[in-house]
Each structure stands twice: as C-alpha cells, then as structure tokens.
C-alpha positions in Angstrom: 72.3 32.8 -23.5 71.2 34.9 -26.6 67.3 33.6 -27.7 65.9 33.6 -31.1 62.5 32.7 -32.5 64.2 30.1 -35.0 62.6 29.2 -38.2 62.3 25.4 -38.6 62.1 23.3 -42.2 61.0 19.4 -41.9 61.3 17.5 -45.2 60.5 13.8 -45.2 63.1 11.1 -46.8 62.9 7.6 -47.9 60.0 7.9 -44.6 62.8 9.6 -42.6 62.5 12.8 -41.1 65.2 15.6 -40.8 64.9 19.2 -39.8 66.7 22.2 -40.1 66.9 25.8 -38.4 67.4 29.5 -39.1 67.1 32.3 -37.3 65.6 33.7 -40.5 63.4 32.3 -43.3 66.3 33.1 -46.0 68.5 31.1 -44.0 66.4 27.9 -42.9 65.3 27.8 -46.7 69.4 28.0 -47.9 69.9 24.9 -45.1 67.3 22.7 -46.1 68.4 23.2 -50.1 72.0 22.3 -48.7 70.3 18.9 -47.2 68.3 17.9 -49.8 71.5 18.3 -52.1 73.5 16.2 -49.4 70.5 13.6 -49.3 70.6 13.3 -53.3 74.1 12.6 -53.5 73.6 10.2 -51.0 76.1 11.8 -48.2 73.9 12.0 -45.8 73.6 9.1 -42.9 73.2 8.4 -39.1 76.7 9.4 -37.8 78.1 12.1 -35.2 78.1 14.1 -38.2 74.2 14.2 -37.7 73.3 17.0 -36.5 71.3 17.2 -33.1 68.2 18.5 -34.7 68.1 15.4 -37.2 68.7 13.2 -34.5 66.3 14.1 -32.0 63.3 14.0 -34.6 64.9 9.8 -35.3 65.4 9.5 -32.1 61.9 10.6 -31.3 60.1 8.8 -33.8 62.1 5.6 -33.7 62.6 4.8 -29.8 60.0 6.9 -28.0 56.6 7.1 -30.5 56.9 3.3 -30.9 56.9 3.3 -26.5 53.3 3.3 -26.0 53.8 6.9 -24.1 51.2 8.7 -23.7 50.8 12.0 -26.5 51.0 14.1 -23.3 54.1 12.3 -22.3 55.4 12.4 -26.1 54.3 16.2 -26.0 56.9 16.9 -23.2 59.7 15.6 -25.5 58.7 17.9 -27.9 58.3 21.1 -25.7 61.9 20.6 -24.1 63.5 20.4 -26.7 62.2 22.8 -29.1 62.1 25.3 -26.4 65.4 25.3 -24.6 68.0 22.1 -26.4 67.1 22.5 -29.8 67.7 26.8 -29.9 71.0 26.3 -28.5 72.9 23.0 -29.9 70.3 22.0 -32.3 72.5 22.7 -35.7 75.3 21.0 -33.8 77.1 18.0 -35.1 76.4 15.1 -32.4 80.0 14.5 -32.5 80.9 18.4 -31.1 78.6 18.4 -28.6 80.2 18.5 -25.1 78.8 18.3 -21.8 79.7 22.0 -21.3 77.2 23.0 -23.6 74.2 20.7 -22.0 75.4 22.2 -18.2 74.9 25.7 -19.5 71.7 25.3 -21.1 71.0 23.4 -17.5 72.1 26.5 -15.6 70.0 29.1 -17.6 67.4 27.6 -15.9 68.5 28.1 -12.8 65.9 29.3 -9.9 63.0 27.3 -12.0 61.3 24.5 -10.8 63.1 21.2 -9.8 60.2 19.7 -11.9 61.2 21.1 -14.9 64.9 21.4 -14.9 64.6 17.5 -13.6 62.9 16.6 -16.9 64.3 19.2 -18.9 67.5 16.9 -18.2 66.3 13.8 -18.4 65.5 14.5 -21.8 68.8 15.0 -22.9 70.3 12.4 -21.3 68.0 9.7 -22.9 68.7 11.5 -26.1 72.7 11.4 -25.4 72.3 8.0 -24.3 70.9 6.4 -27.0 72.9 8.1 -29.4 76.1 6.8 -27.1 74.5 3.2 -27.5 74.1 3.5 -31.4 77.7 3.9 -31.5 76.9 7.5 -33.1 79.7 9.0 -30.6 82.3 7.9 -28.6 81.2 9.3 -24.9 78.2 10.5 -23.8 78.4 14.2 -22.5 74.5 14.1 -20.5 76.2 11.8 -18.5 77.3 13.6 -16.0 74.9 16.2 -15.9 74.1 18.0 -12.5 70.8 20.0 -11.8 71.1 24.0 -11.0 69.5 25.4 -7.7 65.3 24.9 -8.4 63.0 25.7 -6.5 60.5 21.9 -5.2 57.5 23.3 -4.9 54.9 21.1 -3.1 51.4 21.0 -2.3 50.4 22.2 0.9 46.8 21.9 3.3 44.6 24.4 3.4 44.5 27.0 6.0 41.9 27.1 9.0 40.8 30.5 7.6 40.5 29.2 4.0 38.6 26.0 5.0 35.9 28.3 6.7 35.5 30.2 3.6 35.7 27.1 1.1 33.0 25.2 3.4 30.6 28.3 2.8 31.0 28.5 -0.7 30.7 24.7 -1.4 27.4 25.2 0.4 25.9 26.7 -2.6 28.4 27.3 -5.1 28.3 24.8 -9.0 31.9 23.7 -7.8 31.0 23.3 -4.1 30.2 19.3 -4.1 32.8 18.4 -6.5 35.7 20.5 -3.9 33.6 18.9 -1.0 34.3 15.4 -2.6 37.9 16.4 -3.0 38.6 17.9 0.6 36.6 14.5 2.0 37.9 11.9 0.1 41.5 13.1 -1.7 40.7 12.0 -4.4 42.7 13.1 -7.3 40.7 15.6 -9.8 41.1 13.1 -12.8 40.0 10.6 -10.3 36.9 12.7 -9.3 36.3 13.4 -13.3 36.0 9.4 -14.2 33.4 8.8 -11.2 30.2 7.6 -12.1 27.3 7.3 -10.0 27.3 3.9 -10.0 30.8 4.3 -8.1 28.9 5.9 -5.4 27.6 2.6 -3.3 25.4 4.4 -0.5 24.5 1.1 0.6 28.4 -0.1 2.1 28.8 3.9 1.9 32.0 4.0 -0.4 33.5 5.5 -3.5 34.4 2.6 -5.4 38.0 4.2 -7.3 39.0 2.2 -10.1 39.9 4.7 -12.7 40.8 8.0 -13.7 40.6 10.3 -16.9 44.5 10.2 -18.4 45.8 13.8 -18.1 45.8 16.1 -20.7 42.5 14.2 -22.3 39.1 13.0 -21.7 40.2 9.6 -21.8 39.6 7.1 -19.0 41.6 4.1 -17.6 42.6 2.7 -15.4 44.9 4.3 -12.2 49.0 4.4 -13.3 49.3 1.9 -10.0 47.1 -1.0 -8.7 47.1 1.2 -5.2 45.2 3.8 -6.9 42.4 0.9 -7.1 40.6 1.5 -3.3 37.2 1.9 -1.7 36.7 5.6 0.7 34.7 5.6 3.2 32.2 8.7 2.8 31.9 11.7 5.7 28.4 11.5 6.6 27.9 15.3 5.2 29.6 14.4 1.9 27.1 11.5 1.5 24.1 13.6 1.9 25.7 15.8 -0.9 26.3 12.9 -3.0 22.7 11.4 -1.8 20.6 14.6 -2.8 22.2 14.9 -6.2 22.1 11.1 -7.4 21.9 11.0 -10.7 21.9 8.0 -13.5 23.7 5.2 -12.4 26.2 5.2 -16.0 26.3 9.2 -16.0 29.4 11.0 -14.3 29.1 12.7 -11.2 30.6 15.5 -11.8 29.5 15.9 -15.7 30.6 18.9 -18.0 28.3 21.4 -20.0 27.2 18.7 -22.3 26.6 15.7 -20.2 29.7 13.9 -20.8 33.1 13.1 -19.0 35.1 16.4 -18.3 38.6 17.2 -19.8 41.3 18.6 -17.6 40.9 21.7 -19.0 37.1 21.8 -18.4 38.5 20.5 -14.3 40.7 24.0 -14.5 37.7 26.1 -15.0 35.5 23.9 -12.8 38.1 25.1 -10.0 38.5 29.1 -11.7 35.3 29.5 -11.6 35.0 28.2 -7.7 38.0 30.0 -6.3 36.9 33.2 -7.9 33.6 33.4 -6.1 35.7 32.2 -2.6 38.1 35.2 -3.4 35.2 37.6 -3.3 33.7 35.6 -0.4 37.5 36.2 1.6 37.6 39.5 0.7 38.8 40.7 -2.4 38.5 43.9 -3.3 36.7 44.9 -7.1 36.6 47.8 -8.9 34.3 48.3 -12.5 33.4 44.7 -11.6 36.8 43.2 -11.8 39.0 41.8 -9.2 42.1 44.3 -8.5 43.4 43.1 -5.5 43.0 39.1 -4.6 42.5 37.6 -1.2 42.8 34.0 -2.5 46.8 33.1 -1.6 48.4 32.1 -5.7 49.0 28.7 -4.5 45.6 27.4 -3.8 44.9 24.9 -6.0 42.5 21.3 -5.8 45.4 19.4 -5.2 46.1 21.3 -1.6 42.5 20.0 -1.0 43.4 16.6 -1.5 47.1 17.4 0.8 44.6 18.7 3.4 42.8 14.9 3.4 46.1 13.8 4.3 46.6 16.0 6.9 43.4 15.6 8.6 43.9 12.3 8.6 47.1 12.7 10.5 45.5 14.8 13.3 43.1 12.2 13.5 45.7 9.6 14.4 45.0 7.8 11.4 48.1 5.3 11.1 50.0 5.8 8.5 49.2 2.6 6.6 46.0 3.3 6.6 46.9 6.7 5.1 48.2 5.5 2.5 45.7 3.2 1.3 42.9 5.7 1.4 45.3 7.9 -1.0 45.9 5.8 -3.3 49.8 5.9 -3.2 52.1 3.2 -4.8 54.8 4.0 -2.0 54.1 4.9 1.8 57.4 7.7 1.6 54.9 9.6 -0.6 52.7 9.7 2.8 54.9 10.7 4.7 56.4 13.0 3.5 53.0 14.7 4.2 52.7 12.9 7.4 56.4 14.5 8.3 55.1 18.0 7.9 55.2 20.2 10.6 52.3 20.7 12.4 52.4 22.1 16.2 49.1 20.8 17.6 50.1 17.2 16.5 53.6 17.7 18.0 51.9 18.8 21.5 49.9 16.3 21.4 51.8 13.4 20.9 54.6 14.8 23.4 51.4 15.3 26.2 51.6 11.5 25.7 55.0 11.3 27.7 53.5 13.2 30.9 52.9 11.0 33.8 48.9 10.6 33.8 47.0 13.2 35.5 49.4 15.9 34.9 49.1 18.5 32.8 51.6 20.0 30.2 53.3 22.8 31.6 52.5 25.1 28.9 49.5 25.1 30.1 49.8 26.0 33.7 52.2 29.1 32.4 49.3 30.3 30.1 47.0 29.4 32.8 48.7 31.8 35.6 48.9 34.3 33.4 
C-alpha cells in the first residue's frame, strides 16, 4: 500500500470539528474551501456521506474524550489512526467503506506485533461500531475483522549469566538499588516510581504497594486493580539496601534529578543508563569511547526483572496463589502463564518426586558411571 506524508486541514464549526487531507498543501487547501462552501450552504451533516476523517475526529471527541480515558489512552486513538486508517480510507465516504479495505490495511501490518495490530483493530472496530449504532450505515464492515500473523512478544527471566553481572553492578552502580528492588520484589517500575519511604515499614519488613505513577506521566494513583494493593515481604539483602539509604519518610525512594517523583521517561534512562554500564561490565567491546559491538541481549528490559521474581518464586515452590498475590495480578492465568514456562530443573525436580524414596533418578547414575 502506497504511503504519503498527507497534509491535514481542521476547521472548527458551530463547536464541531471536521478535517480534511491532501497529499499536497494545494490540494488539502482546495478540500477544505470545498467544505467550508458545503458547511455554508448547510449540506453538510452526520450521514454515510461523512467522510471517515470527519467522523473519527466526532467520534473521538463525542464518545471517547467524554470517557474519562486516560490522555495516554486517548493518544493511542490518535496515533492509529493518523498513522495507518486515516492515510488509506480517511477521505472515504463511511457509506463506501467495506471490510476489504479495513482487512488490507490489517494485513500490511503483517509480521508486527500482536500488540499493535490487536489495537490497531480494535480501533476501528469501535469506530465502525458506533457509526453502525448511529444508524450512519447499514452494516458494519470492522465486524468481521481477523488479525494477520504477529509476532506475541513476552517478557522473559533473566539468564544465570546476566544475573551474575546485574548483581555486580547493582552493587555500586546509581540504578543498582532501584533494579535490586525490582529483581526482589517485582514490582512494576511505575510501582517502584510512586514508593515513598514511608512505604518501606522495616519494622513488619514490607513494601506497603498501594499506588503507582499512571504511565506516560508523573501522576500517581492508585493500582488499575484492587490486587495491585499488597504488602512484599523484603529479601534480607534488599532491606539492608533500603535500610542504609532511608531517606524522609514523604520523599520517594527512588527520586529523580530534582527531588521529585520520576516520569516514565526519566524510569527509561534510569534503566539506559544501568544497562549500559552492565554491557561494558559483560563484555562489550568500545572503540573512540563508544559501544560498537553490545553484549547486553536487545530484549533486556526491567520488566524481565520483575518476570524473573516470578520465576524464582516458582523454583522455590512458592504455590501459585501465593504468586499471584505477591504480583499483584487481577487474574491467576496471568501467573501462570509464567508459572507454565519451561524450565528443566523444575521439571526434574518435581518428576524426582514420583521415585520410590531412597532411589535416585536415573539420570543421575548414567552421568555418574560415566
């Protein structure tokens, strides 16, 4: 599908909004003098003669602003449609559009992440839907929709090689408490940026969680599900961290530059600035002072720190339950899938549990002869 960087027009009227597109200036100017002509006269209403473009901005500001979504969540709206729906069906008339053309912009993103092809349809089938419900057209073509082959990429636990070198860095490194808290706990980084030291109760030695800072800002409230609400147990070497950098009881624990509550952003180069000093630490090679060839895997990230709590907990023969109230998740299949992962020392050992007592797996005997 051919791409253009489109020009867009917005005029406000009668404290409506409608847009219009070129893929020139001349030509988005020569659409929107057309409009405004059509909106003098009076021609111009809600029908299936609206045009997707005009729709989506009524749609947008009538059903979803009013919503109480979040401007992140709003954002997302925004960024699917301007950047793949709007380009290719936006000067369409609602009434033309078929579900042909929503199943080939799906399928151009074919080989992208379930994640985003997921809501990359979901927005146009709320938009569809609605417009179905307001009697605007007869069928609605997002209906049917079906998702191209993506790619579901998930979190994963650190290796044993990369938790020896994150150990040694968080020994002295800025970051190193704040991925120590992370590894030990799982809490979620938003999670870990909302903490206060009055959170950190040495005395029944706990993290009190009861909020988080809302992603995308530095505001903080309270966790999306009343499971997110819970009390972890500290690691005896994660509270002498904690212990021997106590500050003010009402200032964060992990603060930014200025003192205050940090922003996702300022999280992303709280990690950057870690995993760069633990990809020189693994082994990555530099020349004229910069990093040419990395030792750090891509797909390290604080979140696999948090999968690796899970993990650990598994190998400890933590029940699952109990998994899944120190995480914080709403539903226990979010454990397990994590719980499900393969992992060949747990398998062993839970089958070594079938042997009659006393004798030993023969794996071992084999190894052992040899």
């Amino acid at each position: 599908m051919e791409k253009y960087n489109y020009v867009r027009k917005t005029i406000t009227w009668e404290n409506r909004r409608y847009e219009v597109r070129g893929k020139t200036e001349q030509e988005a100017c020569d659409k929107l003098a057309e409009l405004v002509a059509a909106l003098k006269r009076g021609e111009f209403a809600t029908s299936g003669n609206t045009t997707v473009d005009q729709w989506f901005l009524q749609w947008k500001d009538t059903y979803k602003a009013p919503s109480g979504i979040t401007p992140k969540s709003l954002g997302l709206y925004d960024e699917k449609y301007n950047g793949y729906i709007g380009p290719a069906i936006g000067s369409m008339q609602l009434k033309d559009v078929r579900d042909l053309h929503l199943q080939t912009i799906l399928n151009t993103q074919a080989g992208m992440s379930y994640s985003h092809v997921s809501k990359l349809r979901m927005v146009m089938q709320e938009l569809f839907r609605q417009a179905r419900r307001s009697r605007l057209i007869i069928y609605d073509p997002a209906e049917g929709l079906l998702l191209p082959e993506s790619v579901k990429r998930s979190h994963r636990p650190i290796t044993k090689e990369e938790r020896k070198h994150i150990l040694a860095v968080a020994q002295t490194h800025p970051s190193g408490l704040w991925v120590l808290t992370i590894l030990y706990t799982g809490l979620r980084p938003g999670e870990t940026a909302a903490l206060l030291w009055k959170d950190i109760d040495f005395n029944r030695n706990e993290i009190h969680v009861y909020k988080a800072v809302e992603s995308g800002t530095r505001t903080i409230k309270a966790p999306k599900t009343p499971a997110g609400v819970r009390d972890i147990p500290m690691r005896q070497e994660l509270r002498d961290r904690l212990l021997e950098a106590c500050g003010d009881p009402a200032a964060p624990v992990f603060p930014s530059a200025n003192g205050g509550v940090r922003s996702a952003n300022s999280l992303r180069r709280l990690w950057n600035a870690f995993a760069q000093a633990l990809d020189l630490h693994m082994g990555a090679k530099v020349r004229g002072g910069e990093i040419v060839q990395h030792a750090i895997a891509p797909d390290l990230t604080p979140y696999c720190l948090r999968h690796t709590f899970c993990t650990d907990l598994q190998r400890a023969g933590v029940p699952i339950n109990v998994a899944k109230e120190l995480m914080g998740h709403a539903n226990i299949s979010v454990t397990a899938n994590i719980y499900t992962h393969r992992d060949q020392k747990v398998l062993h050992h839970n089958m070594a549990k079938l042997n009659p007592k006393g004798r030993k797996p023969a794996v071992r005997s084999q190894e052992k002869a040899l």
